[in-house]
C-alpha positions as CSV (number, residue, x, y, z in Angstrom):
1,X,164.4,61.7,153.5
2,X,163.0,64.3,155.9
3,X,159.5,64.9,155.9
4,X,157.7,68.1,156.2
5,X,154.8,69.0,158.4
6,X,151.6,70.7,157.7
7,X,150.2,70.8,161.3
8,X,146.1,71.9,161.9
9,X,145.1,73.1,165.2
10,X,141.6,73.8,165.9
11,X,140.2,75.7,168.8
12,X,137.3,74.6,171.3
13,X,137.2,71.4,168.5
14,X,135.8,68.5,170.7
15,X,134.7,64.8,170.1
16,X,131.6,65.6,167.3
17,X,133.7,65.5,164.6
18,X,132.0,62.6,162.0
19,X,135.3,60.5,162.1
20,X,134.7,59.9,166.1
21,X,131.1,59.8,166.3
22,X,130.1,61.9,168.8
23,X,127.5,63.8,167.7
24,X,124.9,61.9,164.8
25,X,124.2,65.4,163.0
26,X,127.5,66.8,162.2
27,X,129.2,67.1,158.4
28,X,132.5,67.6,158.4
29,X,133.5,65.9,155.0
30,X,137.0,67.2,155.2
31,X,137.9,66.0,158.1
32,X,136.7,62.8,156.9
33,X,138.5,62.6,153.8
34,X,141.3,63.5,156.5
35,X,140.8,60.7,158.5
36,X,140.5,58.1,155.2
37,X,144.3,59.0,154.7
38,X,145.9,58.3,157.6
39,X,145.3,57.4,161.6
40,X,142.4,58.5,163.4
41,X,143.4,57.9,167.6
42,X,139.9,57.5,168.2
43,X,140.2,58.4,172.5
44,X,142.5,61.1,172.5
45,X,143.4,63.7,175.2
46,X,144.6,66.7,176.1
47,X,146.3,67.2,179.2
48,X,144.9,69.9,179.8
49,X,140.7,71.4,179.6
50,X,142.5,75.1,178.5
51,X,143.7,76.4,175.8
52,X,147.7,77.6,177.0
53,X,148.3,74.9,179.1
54,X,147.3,72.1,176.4
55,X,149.3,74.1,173.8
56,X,152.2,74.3,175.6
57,X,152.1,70.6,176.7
58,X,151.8,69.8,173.2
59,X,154.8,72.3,172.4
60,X,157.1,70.7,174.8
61,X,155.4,67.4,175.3
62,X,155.4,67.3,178.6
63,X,152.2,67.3,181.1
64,X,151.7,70.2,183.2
65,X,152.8,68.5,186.5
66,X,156.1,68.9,184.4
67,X,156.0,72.4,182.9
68,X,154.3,74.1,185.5
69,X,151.9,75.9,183.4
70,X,148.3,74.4,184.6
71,X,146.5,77.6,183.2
72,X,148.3,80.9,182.5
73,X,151.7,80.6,184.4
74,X,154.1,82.3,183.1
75,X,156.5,79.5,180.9
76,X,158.9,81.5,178.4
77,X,160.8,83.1,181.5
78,X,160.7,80.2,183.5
79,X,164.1,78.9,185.1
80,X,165.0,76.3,183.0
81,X,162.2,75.9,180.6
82,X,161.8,73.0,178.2
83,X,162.6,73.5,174.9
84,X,159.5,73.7,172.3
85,X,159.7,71.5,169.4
86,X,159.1,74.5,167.3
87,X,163.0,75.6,168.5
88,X,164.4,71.8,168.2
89,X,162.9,71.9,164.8
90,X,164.7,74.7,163.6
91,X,167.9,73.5,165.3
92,X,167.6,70.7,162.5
93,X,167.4,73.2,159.7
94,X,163.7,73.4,159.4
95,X,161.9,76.4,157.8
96,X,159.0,77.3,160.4
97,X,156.2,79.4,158.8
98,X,153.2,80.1,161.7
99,X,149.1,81.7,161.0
100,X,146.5,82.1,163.4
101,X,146.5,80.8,166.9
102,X,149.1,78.3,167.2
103,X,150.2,79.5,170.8
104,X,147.4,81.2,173.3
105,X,146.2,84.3,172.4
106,X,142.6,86.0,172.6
107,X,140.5,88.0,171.0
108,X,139.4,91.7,173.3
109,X,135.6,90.9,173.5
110,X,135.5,93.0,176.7
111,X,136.5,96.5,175.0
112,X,134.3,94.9,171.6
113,X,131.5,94.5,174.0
114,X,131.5,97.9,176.5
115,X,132.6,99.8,173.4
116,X,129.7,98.3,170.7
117,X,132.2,98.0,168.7
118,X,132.0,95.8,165.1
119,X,135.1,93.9,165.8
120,X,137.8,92.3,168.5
121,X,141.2,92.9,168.0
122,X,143.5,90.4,168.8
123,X,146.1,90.0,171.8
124,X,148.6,87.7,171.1
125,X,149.6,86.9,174.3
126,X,151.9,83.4,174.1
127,X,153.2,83.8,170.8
128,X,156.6,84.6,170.0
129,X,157.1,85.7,165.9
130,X,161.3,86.1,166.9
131,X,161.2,82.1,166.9
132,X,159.4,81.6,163.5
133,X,160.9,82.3,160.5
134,X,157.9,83.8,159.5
135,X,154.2,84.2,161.1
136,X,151.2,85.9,159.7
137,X,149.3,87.0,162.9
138,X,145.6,86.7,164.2
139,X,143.4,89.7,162.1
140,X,140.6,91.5,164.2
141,X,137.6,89.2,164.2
142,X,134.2,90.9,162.8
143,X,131.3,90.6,164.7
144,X,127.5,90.9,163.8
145,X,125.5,94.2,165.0
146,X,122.9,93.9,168.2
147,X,124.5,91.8,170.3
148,X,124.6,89.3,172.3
149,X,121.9,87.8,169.6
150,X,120.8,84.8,171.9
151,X,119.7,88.1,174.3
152,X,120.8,86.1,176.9
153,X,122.6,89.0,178.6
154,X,122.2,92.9,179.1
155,X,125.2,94.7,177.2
156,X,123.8,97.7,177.9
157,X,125.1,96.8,181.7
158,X,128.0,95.3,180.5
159,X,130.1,95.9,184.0
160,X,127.6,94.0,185.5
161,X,128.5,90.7,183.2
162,X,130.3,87.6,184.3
163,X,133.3,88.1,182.1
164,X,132.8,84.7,181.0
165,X,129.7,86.1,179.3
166,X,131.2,88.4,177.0
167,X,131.2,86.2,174.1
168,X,129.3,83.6,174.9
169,X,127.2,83.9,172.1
170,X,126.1,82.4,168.8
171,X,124.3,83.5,165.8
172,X,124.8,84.7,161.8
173,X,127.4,87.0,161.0
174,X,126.7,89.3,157.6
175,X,127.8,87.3,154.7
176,X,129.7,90.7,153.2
177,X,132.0,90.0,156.7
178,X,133.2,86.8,156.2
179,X,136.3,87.6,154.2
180,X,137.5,89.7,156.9
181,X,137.2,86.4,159.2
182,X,140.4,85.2,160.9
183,X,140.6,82.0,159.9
184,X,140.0,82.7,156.4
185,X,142.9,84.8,156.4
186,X,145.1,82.2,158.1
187,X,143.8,80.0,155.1
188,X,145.0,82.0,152.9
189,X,148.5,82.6,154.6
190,X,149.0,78.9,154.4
191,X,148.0,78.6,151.2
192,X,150.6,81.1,149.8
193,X,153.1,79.6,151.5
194,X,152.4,75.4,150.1
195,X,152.0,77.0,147.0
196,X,155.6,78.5,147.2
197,X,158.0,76.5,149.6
198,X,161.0,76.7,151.1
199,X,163.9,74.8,149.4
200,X,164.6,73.1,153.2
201,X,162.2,71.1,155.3
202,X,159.3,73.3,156.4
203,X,157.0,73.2,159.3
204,X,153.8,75.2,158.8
205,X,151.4,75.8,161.6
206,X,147.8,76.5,160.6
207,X,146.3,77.2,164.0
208,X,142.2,78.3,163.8
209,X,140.4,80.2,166.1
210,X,136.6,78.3,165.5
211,X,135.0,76.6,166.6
212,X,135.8,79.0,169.8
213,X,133.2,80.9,170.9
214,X,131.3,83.3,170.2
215,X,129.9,81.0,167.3
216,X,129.4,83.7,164.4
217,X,129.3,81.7,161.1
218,X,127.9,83.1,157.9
219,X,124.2,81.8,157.1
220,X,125.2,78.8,154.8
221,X,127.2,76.8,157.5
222,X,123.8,76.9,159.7
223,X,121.7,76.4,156.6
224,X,123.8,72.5,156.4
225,X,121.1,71.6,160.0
226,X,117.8,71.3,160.1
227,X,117.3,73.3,163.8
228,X,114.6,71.6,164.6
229,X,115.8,68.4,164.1
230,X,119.2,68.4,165.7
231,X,119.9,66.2,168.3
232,X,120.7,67.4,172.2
233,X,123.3,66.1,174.3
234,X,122.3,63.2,176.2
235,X,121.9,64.8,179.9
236,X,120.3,63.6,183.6
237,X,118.9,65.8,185.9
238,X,120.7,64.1,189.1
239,X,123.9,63.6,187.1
240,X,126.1,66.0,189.4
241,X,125.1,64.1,192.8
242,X,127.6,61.4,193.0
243,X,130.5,63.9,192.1
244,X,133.1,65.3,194.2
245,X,132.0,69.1,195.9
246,X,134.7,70.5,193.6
247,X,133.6,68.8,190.6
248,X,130.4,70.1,191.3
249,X,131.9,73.7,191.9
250,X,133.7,74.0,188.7
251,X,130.1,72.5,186.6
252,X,128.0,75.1,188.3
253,X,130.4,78.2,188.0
254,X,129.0,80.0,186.3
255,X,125.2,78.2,186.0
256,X,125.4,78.3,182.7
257,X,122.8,75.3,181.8
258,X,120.5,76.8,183.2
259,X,121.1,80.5,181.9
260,X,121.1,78.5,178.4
261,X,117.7,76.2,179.4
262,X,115.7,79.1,180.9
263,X,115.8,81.7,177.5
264,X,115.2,78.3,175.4
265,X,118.7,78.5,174.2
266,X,119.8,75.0,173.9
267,X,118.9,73.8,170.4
268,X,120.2,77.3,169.3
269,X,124.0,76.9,171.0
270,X,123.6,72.9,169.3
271,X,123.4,74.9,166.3
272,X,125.6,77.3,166.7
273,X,128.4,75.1,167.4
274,X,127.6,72.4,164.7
275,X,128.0,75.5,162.3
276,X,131.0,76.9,163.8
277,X,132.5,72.9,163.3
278,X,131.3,73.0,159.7
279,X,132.9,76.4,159.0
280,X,136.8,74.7,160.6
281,X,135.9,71.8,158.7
282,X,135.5,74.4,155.4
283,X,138.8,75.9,156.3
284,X,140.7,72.6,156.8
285,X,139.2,71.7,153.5
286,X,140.8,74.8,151.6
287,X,144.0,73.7,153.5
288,X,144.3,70.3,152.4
289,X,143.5,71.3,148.6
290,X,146.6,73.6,148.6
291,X,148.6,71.1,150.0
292,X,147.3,68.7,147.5
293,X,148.6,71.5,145.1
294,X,152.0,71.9,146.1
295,X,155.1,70.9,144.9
296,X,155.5,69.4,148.8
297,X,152.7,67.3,148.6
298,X,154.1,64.2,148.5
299,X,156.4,64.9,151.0
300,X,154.4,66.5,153.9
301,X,153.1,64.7,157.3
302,X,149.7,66.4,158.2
303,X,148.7,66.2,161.5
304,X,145.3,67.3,163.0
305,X,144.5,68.2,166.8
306,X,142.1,70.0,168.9
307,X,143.0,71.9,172.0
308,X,140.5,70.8,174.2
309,X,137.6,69.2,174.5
310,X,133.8,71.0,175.1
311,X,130.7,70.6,177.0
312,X,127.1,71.8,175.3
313,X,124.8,70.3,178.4
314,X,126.3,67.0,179.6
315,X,126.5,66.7,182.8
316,X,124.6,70.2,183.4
317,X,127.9,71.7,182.1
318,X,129.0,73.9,179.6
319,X,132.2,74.9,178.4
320,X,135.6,73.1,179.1
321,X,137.2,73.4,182.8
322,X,136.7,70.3,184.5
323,X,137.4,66.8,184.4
324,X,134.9,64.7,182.2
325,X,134.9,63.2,179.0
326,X,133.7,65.9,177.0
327,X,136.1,68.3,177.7
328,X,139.0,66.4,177.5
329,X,138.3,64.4,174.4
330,X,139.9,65.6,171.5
331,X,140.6,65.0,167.8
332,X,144.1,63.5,166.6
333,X,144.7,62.5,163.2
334,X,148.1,61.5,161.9
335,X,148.9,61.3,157.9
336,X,152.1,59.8,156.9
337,X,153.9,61.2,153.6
338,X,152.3,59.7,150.5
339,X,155.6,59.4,150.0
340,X,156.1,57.0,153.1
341,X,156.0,53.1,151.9
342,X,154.5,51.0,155.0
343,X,150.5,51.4,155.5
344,X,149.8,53.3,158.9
345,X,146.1,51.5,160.8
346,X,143.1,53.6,160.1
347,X,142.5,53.8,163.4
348,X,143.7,52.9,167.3
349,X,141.0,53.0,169.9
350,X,143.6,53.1,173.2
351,X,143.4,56.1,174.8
352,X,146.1,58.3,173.8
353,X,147.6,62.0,175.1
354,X,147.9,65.0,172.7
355,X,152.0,64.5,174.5
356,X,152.1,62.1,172.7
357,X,152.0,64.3,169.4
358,X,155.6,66.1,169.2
359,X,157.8,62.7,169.5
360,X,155.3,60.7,167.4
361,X,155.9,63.8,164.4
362,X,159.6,63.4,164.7
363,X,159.6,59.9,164.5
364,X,157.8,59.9,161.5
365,X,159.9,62.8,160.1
366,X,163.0,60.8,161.0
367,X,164.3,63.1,163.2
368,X,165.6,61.9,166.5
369,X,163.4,62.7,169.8
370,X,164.6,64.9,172.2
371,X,165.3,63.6,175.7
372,X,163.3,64.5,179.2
373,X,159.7,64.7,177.8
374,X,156.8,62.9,179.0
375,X,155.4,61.7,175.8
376,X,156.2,58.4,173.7
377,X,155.8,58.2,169.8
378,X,152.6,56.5,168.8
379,X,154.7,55.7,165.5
380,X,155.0,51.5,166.5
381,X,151.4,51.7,167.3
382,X,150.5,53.3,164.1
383,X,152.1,50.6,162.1
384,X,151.3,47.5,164.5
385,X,154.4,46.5,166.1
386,X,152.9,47.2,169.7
387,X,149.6,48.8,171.3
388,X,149.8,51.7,173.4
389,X,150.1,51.1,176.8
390,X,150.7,54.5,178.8
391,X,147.6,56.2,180.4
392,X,146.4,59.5,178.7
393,X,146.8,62.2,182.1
394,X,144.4,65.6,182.1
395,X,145.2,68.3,184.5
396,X,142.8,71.3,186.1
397,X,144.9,73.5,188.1
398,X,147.1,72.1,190.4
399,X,147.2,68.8,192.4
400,X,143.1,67.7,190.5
401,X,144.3,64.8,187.5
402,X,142.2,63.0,185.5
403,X,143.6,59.5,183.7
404,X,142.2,57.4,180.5
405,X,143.4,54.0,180.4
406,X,141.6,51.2,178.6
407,X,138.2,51.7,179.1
408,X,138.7,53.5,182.6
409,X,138.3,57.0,184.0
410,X,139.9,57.7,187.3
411,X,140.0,61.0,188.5
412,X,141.6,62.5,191.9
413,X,140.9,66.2,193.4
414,X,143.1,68.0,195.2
415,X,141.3,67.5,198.2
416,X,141.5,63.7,197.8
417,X,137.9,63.2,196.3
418,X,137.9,60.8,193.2
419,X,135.8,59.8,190.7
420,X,135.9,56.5,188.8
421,X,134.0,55.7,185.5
422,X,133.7,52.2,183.5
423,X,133.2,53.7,179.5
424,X,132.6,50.1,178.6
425,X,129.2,50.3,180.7
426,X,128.8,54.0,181.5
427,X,130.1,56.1,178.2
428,X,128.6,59.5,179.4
429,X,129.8,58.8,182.6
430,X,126.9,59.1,184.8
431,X,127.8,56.2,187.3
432,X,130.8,57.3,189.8
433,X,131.8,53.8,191.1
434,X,134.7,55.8,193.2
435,X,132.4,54.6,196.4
436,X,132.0,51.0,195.4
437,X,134.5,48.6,197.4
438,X,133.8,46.2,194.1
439,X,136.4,48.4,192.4
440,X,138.3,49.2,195.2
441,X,141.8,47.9,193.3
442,X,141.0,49.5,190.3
443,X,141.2,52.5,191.9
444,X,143.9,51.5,193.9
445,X,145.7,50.6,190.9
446,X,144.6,53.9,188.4
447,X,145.7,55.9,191.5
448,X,149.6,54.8,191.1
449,X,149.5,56.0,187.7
450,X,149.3,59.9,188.5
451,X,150.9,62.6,188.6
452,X,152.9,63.5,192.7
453,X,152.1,66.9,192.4
């Protein structure tokens, strides 16, 4: 029987969920409950540090070496395109119902920000509703009065900003706002639709914008952390002097570390973005209740992902845009059908790629996978036949590739500096061994495993 597919995005969602471990403070009980159903990949990766380009990887399963789209290149318009498996879905007589931000689009925080204004609206740039059968778009986001609140920045000079500074921000938005909050309104979309679904074999997309900054969360999801108490990222002051010049670049640009350090920001942004988690993890929750009661509950895959990873202070970054481990590292849960007999593992440690996710739903859905993409299904790994063996690839820009396989990190710049990393030894990656003729084949070998171009 084919299965259908509830299929949670989350934006900016990195590593500290409580399933992986990441972070010793966080609460995100849903996620959990998640995770106690079906397969947690516990080293997952998306293949690219952005947004569009991981979306659209995971759309077409294929890497960006493949697609072409390493940032914002243009990909519906492209000479022969890949297909997404959005379109190979409803080639096989699936119903495809979309909310939120499933492909890119952003929310206006310049014209918010020059304007004062109390609210973004939303550009959905990516997106295409012709291909769904029906999508419920991205709603203006509300934002709280005064800003920035961390006072971090001027806006009263706002064409003097970075404009990587116009949301960067964090604080409480008005409680009387939040039911005008994006994501709550793609809850509810989704939850209309599992309460009331289609006769044929659905796909429904429930793509949320947090925890994307800026990280404006009503009072009660920063009320679950003690402040004070909350745990910083591990961090060394030297950490950035055995990396590549163009590693260094891309951690530096724009200092944000050390905007965040000097106005005594840190423990604030922690907070922030353990709130923003919390508030997904809220949403998810509502999610997975409606699914629980619909008539398609036995009969529906859920599948969980972040976009890309994020950096709060390790290694003097912030943000995503480069390389390492934190913003790369992403959540990937799997959940069979309940109606599906065979018992899927709790969890597989092998690095995996978020490619990885489009054949691996089709398998379990029973539909066939489509030819010429760069991903395998993870379904034989997921049941124990055989471990995964391919290495999970990461992309910044062109020609700069980043690889996880077994405990390794090997990355290569486009202007042939590397980086090598043992996370058996050296999780936060501190150590570059790149230099050190002792792993001198490793390299050698990790190199062979990347991308040409």
């Amino acid at each position: 029987m084919t299965s259908n597919i509830l299929f949670i995005v989350a934006d900016d969602l990195n590593s500290w969920i409580s399933p992986l471990g990441r972070h010793p403070d966080v609460k995100t009980p849903n996620i959990e409950k998640l995770a106690r159903l079906g397969t947690t990949f516990t080293h997952a990766y998306c293949t690219a540090p952005y947004c569009n380009a991981s979306r659209m990887s995971v759309f077409t399963s294929c890497l960006p070496s493949t697609t072409g789209v390493y940032a914002n290149e243009p990909f519906w318009d492209a000479p022969l395109r890949r297909p997404t498996f959005l379109e190979k879905l409803r080639e096989r007589g699936y119903f495809c119902f979309g909310a939120g931000k499933v492909f890119h689009g952003y929310f206006d925080y310049a014209t918010a920000g020059r304007d004062r204004r109390r609210q973004a609206g939303w550009v959905d740039s990516e997106n295409r509703p012709a291909m769904w059968d029906a999508f419920e778009t991205v709603n203006p986001e509300p934002l709280p009065p005064n800003r920035p609140l961390n006072k971090m920045f001027d806006f009263d000079h706002f064409e003097a900003l970075d404009s990587r500074n116009h949301h960067f921000d964090w604080g409480l938005l008005p409680d009387e706002q939040e039911s005008l909050m994006p994501d709550m309104r793609t809850t509810e979309a989704v939850t209309r639709f599992l309460a009331a679904p289609p006769k044929e074999p659905f796909f429904c997309a429930a793509g949320f914008y947090k925890p994307h900054l800026p990280w404006y969360v009503p009072q009660r999801f920063f009320d679950l952390y003690d402040r004070d108490a909350l745990s910083l990222p591990f961090v060394k002051a030297d950490d950035l002097d055995d990396v590549p010049d163009i590693a260094k670049a891309w951690a530096l640009s724009p200092p944000d570390h050390q905007t965040v350090t000097s106005h005594h920001q840190w423990r604030d942004a922690v907070h922030g973005y353990l709130a923003s988690i919390s508030y997904c993890d809220h949403q998810i929750g509502a999610v997975l209740r409606a699914l629980e009661s619909s008539p398609a509950a036995d009969d529906t895959a859920v599948v969980l992902w972040g976009d890309n990873g994020f950096h709060l202070g390790e290694k003097l970054h912030w943000r995503k845009f480069v390389l390492w481990e934190e913003a790369t590292r992403v959540p990937f849960i799997v959940i069979p059908p309940r109606s599906k007999a065979e018992t899927a593992k709790f969890r597989i440690s092998e690095p995996v790629s978020l490619i990885d996710l489009f054949p691996t739903l089709f398998d379990l859905c029973g539909l066939d996978i489509p030819q010429r993409i760069d991903g395998q299904s993870l379904i034989s790994a997921m049941y124990g036949a055989q471990p995964v063996e391919a290495p999970a690839i990461t992309t910044w820009l062109e020609g700069n590739h980043s690889l996880r396989w077994k405990n390794w990190r090997f990355t290569r710049y486009v202007d042939g500096s590397e980086e090598l990393y043992d996370h058996a030894a050296d999780p936060h990656e501190w150590n570059n061994l790149a230099g050190d003729s002792r792993f001198s084949d490793v390299s050698a070998s990790l190199r062979a495993r990347l991308p040409q171009r």
